[in-house]
C-alpha positions as CSV (number, residue, x, y, z in Angstrom):
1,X,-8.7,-26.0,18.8
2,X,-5.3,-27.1,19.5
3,X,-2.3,-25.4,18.8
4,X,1.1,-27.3,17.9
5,X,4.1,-26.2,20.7
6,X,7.1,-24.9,18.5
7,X,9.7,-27.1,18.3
8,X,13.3,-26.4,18.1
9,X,13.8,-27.5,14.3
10,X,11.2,-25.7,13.4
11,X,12.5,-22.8,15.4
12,X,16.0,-23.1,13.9
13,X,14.1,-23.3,10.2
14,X,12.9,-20.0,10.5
15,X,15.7,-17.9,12.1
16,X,18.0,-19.4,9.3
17,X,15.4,-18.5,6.8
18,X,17.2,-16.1,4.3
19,X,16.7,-12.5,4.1
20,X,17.5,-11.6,0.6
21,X,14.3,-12.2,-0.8
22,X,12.9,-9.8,1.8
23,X,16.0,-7.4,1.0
24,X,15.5,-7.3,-3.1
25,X,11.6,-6.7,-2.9
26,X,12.6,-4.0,-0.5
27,X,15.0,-2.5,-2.9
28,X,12.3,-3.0,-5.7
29,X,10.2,-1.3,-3.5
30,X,12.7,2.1,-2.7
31,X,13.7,2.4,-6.6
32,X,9.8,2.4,-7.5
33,X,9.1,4.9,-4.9
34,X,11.8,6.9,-6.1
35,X,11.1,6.8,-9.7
36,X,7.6,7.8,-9.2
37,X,8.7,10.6,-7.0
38,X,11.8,12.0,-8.9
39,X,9.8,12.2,-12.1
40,X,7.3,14.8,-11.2
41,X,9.9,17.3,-9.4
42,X,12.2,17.3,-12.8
43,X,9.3,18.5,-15.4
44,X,11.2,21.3,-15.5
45,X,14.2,20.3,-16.7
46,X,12.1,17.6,-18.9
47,X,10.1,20.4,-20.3
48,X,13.5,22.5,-21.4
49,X,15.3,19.4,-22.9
50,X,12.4,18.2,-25.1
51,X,11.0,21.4,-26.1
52,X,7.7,20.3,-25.0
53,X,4.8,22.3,-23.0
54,X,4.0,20.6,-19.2
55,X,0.8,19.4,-20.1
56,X,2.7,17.2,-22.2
57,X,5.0,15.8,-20.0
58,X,2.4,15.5,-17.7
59,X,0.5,13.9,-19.6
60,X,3.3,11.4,-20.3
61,X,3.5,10.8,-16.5
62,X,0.4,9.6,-16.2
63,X,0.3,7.4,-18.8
64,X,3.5,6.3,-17.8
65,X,1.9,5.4,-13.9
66,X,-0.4,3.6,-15.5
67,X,1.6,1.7,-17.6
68,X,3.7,0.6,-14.7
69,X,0.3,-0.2,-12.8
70,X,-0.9,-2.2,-15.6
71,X,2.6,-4.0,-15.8
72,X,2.4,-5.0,-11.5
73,X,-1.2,-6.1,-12.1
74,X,0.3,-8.5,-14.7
75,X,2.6,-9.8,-12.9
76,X,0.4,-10.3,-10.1
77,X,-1.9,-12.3,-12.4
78,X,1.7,-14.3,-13.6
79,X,2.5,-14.7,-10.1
80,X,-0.9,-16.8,-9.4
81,X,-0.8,-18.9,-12.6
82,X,3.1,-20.1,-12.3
83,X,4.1,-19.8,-9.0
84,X,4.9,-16.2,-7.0
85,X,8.3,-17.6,-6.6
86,X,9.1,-18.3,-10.2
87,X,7.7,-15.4,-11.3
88,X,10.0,-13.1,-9.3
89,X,13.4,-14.9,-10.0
90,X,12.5,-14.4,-13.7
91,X,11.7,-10.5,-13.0
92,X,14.3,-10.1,-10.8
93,X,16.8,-11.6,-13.6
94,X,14.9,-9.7,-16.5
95,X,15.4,-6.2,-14.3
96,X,19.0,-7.6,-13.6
97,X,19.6,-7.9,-17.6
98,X,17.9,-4.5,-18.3
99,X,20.2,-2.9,-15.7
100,X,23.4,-3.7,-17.2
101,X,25.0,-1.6,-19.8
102,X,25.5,-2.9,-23.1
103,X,28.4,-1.8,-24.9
């Protein structure tokens, strides 16, 4: 089994690869931890501004996990019929879109 010595183009190729691919899944990443974190802590003030019991919102969180599971596990099955890469520009722009305030 021989191995292929690292040459210095290919050397160069990688340290100039960019890092903002790595940096937006890693944001992705920190928001989605922090949504499914934040949520649970604020039932209270859920429960008081809806006028709803717990077991209702609770309820609602799950359902709402699951949705967002449901949604990664499509876009996993996206990602392998058009291309990972294509996939995550277009999510990346769709998030982008749903992130900006309309007026």
């Amino acid at each position: 089994m021989a191995t292929r010595p690292v040459t210095q183009s290919r050397l160069e190729a990688a340290v100039s690869a960019s890092w903002l691919p790595m940096l937006i899944i890693a944001l992705a990443q920190i928001q989605l931890a922090f949504n499914v974190s934040a949520l649970p802590v604020s039932i209270g003030g859920i429960v008081e501004a809806f006028g709803t019991t717990p077991a209702n919102v609770g309820t609602a969180l799950v359902v709402y996990s699951l949705a967002v599971a449901g949604f990664v596990m499509l876009g996993a099955k996206l990602g392998k019929m058009f291309g990972a890469r294509l996939v995550f520009q277009i999510g990346v722009i769709l998030h982008g879109l749903a992130m900006v305030r309309w007026r």
